[in-house]
PyMOL CGO cylinders between C-alpha atoms (Angstrom):
from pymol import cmd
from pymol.cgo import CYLINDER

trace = [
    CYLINDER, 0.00, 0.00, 0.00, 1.30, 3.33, -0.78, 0.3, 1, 1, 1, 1, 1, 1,
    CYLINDER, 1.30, 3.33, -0.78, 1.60, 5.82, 1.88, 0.3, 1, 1, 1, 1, 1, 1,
    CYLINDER, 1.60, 5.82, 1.88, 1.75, 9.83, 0.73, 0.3, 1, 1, 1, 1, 1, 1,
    CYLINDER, 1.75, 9.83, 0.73, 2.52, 12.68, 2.67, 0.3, 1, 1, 1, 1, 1, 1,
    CYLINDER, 2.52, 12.68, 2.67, -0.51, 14.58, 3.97, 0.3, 1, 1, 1, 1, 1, 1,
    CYLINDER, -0.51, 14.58, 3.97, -1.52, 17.06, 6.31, 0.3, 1, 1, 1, 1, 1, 1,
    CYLINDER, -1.52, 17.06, 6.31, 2.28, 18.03, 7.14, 0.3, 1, 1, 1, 1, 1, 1,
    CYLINDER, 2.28, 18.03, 7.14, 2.94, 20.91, 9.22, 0.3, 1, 1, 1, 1, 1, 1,
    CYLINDER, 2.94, 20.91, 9.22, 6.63, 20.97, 8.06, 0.3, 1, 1, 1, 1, 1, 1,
    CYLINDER, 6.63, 20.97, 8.06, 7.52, 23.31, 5.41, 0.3, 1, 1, 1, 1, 1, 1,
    CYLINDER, 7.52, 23.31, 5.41, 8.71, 22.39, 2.33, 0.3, 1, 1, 1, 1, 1, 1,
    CYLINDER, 8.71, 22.39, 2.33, 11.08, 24.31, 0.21, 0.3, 1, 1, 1, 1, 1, 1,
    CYLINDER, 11.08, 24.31, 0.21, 9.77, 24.69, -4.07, 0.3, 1, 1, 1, 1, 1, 1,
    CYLINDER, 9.77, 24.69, -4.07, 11.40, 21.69, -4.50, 0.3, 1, 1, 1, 1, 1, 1,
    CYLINDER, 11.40, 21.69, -4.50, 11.05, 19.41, -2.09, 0.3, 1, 1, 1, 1, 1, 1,
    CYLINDER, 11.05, 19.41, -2.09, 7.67, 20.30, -3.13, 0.3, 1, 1, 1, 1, 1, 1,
    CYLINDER, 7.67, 20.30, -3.13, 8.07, 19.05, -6.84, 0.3, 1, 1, 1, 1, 1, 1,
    CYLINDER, 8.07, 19.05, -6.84, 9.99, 16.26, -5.36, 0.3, 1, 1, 1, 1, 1, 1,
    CYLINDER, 9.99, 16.26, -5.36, 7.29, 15.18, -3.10, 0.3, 1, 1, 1, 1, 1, 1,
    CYLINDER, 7.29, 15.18, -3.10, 4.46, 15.73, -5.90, 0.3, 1, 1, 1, 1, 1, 1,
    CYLINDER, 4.46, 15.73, -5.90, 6.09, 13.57, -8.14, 0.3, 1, 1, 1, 1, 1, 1,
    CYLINDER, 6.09, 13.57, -8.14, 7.06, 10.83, -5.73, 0.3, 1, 1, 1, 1, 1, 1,
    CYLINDER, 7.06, 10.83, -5.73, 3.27, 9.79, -5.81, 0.3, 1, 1, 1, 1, 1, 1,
    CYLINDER, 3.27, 9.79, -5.81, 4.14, 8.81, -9.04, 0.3, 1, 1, 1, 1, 1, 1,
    CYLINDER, 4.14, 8.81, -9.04, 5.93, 5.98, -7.91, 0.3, 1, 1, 1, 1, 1, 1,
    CYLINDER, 5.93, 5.98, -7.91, 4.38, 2.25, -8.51, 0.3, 1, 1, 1, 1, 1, 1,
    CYLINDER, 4.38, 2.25, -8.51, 2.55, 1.20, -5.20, 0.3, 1, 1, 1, 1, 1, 1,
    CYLINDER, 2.55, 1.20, -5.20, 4.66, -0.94, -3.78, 0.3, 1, 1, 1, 1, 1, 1,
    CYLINDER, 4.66, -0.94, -3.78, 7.16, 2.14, -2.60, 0.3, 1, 1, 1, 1, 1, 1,
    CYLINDER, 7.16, 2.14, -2.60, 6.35, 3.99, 0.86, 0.3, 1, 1, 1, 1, 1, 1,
    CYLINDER, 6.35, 3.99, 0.86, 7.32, 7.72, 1.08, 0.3, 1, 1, 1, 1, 1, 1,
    CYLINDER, 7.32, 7.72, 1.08, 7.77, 10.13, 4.08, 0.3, 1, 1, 1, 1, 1, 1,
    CYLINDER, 7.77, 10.13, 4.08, 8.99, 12.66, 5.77, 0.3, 1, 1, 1, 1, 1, 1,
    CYLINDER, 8.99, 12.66, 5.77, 11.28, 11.91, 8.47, 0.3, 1, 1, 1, 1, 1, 1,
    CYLINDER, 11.28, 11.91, 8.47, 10.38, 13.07, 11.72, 0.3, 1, 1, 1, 1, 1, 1,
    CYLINDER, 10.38, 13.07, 11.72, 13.66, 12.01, 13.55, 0.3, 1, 1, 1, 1, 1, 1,
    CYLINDER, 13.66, 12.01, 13.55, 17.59, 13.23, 12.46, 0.3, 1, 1, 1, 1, 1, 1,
    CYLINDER, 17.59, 13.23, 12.46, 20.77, 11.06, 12.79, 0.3, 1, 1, 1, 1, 1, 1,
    CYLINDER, 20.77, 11.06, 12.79, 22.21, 12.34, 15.67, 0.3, 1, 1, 1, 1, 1, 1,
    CYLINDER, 22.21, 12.34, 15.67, 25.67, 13.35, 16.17, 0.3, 1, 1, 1, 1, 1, 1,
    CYLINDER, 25.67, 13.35, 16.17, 27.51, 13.24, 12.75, 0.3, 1, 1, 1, 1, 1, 1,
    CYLINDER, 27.51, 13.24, 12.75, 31.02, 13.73, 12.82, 0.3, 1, 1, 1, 1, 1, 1,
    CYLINDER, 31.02, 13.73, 12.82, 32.58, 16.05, 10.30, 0.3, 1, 1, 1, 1, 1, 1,
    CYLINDER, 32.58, 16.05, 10.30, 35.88, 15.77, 8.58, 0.3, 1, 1, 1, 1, 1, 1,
    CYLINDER, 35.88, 15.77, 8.58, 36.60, 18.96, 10.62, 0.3, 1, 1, 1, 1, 1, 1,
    CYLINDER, 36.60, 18.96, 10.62, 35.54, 17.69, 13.46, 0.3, 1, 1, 1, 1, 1, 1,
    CYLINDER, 35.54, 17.69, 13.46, 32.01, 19.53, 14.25, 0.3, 1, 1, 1, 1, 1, 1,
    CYLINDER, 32.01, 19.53, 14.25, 29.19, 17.91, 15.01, 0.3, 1, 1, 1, 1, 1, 1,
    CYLINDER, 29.19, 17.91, 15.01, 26.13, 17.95, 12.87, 0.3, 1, 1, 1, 1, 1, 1,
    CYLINDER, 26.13, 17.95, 12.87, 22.35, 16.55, 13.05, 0.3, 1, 1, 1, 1, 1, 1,
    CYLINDER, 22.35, 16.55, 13.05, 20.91, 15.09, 9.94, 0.3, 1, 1, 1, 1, 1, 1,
    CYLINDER, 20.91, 15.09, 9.94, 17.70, 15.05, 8.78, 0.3, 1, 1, 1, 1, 1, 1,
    CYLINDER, 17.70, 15.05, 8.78, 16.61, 14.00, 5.30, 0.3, 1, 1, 1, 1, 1, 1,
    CYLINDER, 16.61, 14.00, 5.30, 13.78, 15.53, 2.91, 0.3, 1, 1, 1, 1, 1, 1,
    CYLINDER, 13.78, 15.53, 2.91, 12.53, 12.45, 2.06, 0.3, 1, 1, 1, 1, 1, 1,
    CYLINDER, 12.53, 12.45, 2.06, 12.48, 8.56, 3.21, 0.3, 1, 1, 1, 1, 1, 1,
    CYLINDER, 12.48, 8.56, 3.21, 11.58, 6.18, 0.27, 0.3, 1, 1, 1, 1, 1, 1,
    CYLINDER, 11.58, 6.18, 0.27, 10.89, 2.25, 1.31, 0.3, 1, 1, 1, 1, 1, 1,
    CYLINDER, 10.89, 2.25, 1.31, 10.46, -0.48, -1.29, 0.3, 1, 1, 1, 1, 1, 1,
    CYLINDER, 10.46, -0.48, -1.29, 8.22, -3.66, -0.55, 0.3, 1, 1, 1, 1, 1, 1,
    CYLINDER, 8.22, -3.66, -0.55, 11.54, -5.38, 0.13, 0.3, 1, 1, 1, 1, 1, 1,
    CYLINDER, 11.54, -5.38, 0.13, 12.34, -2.58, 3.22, 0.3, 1, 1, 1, 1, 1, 1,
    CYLINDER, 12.34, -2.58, 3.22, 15.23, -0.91, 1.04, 0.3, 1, 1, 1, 1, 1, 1,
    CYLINDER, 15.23, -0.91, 1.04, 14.75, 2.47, 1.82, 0.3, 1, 1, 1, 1, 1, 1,
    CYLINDER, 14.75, 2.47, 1.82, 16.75, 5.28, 0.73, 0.3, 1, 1, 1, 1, 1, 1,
    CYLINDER, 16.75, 5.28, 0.73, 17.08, 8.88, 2.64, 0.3, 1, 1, 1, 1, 1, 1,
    CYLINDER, 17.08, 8.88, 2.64, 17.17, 11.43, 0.12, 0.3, 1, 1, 1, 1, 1, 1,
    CYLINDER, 17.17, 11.43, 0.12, 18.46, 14.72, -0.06, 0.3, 1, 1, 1, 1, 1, 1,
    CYLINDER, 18.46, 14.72, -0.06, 16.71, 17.16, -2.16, 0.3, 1, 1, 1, 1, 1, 1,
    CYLINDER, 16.71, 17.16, -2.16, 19.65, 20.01, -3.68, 0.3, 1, 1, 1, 1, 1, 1,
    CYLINDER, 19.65, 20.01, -3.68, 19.45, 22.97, -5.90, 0.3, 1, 1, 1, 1, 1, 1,
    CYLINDER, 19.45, 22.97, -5.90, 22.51, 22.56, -8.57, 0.3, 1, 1, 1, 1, 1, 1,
    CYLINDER, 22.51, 22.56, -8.57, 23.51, 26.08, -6.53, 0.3, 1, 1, 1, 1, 1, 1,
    CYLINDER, 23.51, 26.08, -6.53, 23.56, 24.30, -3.49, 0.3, 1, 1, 1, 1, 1, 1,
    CYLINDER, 23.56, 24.30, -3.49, 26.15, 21.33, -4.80, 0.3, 1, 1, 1, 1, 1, 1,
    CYLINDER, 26.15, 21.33, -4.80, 29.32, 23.05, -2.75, 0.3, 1, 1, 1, 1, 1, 1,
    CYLINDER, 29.32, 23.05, -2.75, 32.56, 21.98, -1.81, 0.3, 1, 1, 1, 1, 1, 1,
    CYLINDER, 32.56, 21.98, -1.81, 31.18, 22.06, 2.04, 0.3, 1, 1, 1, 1, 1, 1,
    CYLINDER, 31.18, 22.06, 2.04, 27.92, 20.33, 1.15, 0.3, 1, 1, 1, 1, 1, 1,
    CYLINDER, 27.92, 20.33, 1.15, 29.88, 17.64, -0.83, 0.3, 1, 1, 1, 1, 1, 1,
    CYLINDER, 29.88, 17.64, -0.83, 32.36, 16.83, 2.46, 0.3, 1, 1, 1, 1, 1, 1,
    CYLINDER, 32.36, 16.83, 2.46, 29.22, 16.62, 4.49, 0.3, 1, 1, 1, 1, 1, 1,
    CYLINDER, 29.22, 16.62, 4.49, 27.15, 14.15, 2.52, 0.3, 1, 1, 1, 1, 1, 1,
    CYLINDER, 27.15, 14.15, 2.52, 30.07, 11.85, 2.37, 0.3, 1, 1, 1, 1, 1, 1,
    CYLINDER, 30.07, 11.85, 2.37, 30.00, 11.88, 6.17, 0.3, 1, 1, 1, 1, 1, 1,
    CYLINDER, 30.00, 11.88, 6.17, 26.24, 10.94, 6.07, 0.3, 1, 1, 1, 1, 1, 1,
    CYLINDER, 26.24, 10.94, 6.07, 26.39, 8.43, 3.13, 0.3, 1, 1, 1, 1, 1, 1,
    CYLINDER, 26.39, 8.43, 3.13, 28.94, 6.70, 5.27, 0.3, 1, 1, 1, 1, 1, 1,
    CYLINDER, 28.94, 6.70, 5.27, 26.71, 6.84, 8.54, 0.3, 1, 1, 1, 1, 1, 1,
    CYLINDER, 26.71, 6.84, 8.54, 23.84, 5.29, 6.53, 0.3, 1, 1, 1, 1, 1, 1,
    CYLINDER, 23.84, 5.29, 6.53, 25.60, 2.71, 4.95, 0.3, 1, 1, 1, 1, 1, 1,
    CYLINDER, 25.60, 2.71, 4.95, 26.01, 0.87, 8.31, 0.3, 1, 1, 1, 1, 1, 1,
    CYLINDER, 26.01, 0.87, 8.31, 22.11, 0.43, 8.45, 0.3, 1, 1, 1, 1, 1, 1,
    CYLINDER, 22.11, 0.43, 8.45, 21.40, -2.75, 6.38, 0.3, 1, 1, 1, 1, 1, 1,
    CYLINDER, 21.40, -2.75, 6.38, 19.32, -2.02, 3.03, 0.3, 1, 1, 1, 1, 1, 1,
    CYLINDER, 19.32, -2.02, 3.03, 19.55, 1.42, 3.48, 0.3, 1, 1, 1, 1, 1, 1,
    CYLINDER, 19.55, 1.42, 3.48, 21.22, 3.61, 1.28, 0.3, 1, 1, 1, 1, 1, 1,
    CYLINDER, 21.22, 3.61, 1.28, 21.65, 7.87, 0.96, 0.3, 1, 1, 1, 1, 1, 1,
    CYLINDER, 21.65, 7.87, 0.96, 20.40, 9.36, -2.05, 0.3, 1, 1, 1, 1, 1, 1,
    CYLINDER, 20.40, 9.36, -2.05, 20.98, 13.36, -3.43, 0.3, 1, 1, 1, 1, 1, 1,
    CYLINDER, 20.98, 13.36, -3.43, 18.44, 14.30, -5.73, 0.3, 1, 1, 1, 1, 1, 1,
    CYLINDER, 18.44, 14.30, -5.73, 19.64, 17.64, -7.82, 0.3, 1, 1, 1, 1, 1, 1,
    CYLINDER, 19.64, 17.64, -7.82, 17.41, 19.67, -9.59, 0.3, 1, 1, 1, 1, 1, 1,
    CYLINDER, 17.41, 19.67, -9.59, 19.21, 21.11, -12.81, 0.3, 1, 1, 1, 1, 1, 1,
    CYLINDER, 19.21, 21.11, -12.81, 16.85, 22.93, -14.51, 0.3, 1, 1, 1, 1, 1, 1,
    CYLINDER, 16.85, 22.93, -14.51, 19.58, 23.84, -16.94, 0.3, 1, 1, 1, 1, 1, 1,
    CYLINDER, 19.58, 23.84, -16.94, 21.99, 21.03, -18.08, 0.3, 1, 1, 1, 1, 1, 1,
    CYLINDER, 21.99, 21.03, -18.08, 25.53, 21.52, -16.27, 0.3, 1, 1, 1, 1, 1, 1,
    CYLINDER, 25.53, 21.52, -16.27, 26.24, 19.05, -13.99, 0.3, 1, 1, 1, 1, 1, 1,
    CYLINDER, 26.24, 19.05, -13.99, 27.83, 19.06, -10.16, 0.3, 1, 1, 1, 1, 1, 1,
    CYLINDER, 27.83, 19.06, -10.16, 31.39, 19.76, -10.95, 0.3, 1, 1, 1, 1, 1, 1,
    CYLINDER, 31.39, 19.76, -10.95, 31.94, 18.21, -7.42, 0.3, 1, 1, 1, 1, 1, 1,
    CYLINDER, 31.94, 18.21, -7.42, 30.32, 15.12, -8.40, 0.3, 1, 1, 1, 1, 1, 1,
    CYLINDER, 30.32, 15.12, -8.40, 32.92, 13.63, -11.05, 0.3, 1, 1, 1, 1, 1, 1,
    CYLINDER, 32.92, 13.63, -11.05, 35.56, 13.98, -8.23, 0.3, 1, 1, 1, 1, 1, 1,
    CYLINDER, 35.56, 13.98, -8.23, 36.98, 11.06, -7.21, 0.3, 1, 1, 1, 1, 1, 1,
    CYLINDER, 36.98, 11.06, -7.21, 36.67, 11.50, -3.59, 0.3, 1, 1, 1, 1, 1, 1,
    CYLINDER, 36.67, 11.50, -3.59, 33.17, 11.89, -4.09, 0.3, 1, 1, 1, 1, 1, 1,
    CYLINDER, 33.17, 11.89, -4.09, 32.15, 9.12, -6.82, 0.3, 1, 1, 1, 1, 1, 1,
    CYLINDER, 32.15, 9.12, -6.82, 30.67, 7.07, -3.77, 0.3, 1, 1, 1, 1, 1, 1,
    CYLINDER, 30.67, 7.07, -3.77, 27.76, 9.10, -3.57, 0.3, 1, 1, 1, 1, 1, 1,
    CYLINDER, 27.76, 9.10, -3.57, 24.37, 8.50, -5.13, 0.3, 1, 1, 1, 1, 1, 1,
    CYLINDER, 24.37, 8.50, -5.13, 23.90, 11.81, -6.73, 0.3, 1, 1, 1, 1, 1, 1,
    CYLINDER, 23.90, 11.81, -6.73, 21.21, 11.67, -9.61, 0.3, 1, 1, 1, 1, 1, 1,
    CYLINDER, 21.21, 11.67, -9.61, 20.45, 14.68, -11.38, 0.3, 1, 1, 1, 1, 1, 1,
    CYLINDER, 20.45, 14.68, -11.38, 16.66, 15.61, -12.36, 0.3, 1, 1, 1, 1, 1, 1,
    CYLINDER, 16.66, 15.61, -12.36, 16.24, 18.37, -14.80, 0.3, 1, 1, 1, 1, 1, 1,
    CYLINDER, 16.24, 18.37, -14.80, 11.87, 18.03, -14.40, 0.3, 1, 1, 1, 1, 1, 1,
    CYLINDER, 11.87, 18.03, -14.40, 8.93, 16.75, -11.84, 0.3, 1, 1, 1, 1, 1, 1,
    CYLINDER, 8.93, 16.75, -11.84, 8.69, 14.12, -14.66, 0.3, 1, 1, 1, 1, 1, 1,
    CYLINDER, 8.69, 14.12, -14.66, 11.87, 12.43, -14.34, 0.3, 1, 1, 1, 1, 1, 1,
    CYLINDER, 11.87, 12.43, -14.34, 12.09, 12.01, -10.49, 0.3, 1, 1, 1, 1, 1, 1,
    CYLINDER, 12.09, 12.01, -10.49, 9.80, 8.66, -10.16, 0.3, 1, 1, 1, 1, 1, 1,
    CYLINDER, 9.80, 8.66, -10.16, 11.90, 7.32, -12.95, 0.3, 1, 1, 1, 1, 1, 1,
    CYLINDER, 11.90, 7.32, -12.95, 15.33, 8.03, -11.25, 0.3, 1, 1, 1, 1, 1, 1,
    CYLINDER, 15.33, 8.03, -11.25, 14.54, 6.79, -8.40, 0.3, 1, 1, 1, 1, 1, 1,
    CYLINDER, 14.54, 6.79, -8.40, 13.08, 3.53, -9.52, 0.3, 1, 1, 1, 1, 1, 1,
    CYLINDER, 13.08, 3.53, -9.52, 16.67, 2.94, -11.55, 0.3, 1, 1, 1, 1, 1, 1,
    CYLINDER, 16.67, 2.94, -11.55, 18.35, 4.46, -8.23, 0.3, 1, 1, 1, 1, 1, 1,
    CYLINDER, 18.35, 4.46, -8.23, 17.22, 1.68, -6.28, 0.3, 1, 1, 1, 1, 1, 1,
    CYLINDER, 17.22, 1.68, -6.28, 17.29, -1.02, -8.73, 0.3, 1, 1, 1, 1, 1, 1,
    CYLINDER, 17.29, -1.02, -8.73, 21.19, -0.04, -9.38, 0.3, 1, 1, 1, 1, 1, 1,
    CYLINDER, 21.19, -0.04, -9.38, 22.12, 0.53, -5.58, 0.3, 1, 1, 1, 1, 1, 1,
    CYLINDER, 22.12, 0.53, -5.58, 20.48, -2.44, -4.54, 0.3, 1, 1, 1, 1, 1, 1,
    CYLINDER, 20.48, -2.44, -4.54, 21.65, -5.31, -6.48, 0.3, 1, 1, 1, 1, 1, 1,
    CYLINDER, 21.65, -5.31, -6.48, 25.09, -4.47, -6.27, 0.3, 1, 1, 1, 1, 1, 1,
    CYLINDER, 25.09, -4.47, -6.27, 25.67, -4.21, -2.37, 0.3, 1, 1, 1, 1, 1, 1,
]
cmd.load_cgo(trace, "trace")
């Protein structure tokens, strides 16, 4: 059964809101919500401490779930980057779950950070309309998935 966000009292930014409009877009066997709860006490490369909490929780029927992380292609920077490695590797000790960073580029550049090798570890899919996000991350999970 799929379960939609409703009734929120949470803000969303424009687009988490796209993000979350075209999650229910998804086939029926995926769950999506809005995480109440953050990972607690994150450890930076500089050594601060950090809360996490992501946009957007997506479960499949097989309880994969990814946290996802809705960015602007602005919002991609060098401090950002360093940061999501430190959560990717926090969620990757949870079994079957994985981190996600969904970018909207309305235009066509890419994250320059992305393609750096330190950072090639990360899930980062790029989404240039509301109609491609169900898509990408149906192939996300199928791709992250089966090779762990």
């Amino acid at each position: 059964m799929k379960k939609f966000l409703s009734g929120r009292t949470e803000s969303f930014s424009v687009l988490e809101s796209e993000v979350d409009g075209a999650l229910k877009h998804l086939p029926a066997y995926f769950s999506v919500e809005k995480p109440v709860n953050s990972l607690q006490h994150i450890k930076g490369r500089s050594g601060e401490i950090f809360n996490y909490k992501p946009d957007f929780e997506v479960t499949d029927k097989k309880g994969h779930k990814f946290l996802i992380e809705v960015k602007s292609e602005n919002s991609m920077s060098l401090q950002n980057m360093v940061r999501f490695l430190e959560i990717d590797k926090m969620v990757r000790q949870e079994p079957n779950t994985g981190f996600l960073i969904l970018v909207w580029a309305r235009d066509t550049l890419r994250a320059r950070y992305g393609s750096m090798d330190e950072f090639r570890q990360l899930n980062i899919y790029h989404v240039q309309n509301s109609s491609e996000i169900a898509p990408t991350i149906e192939n996300a999970f199928s791709r992250y998935f089966t090779r762990r």
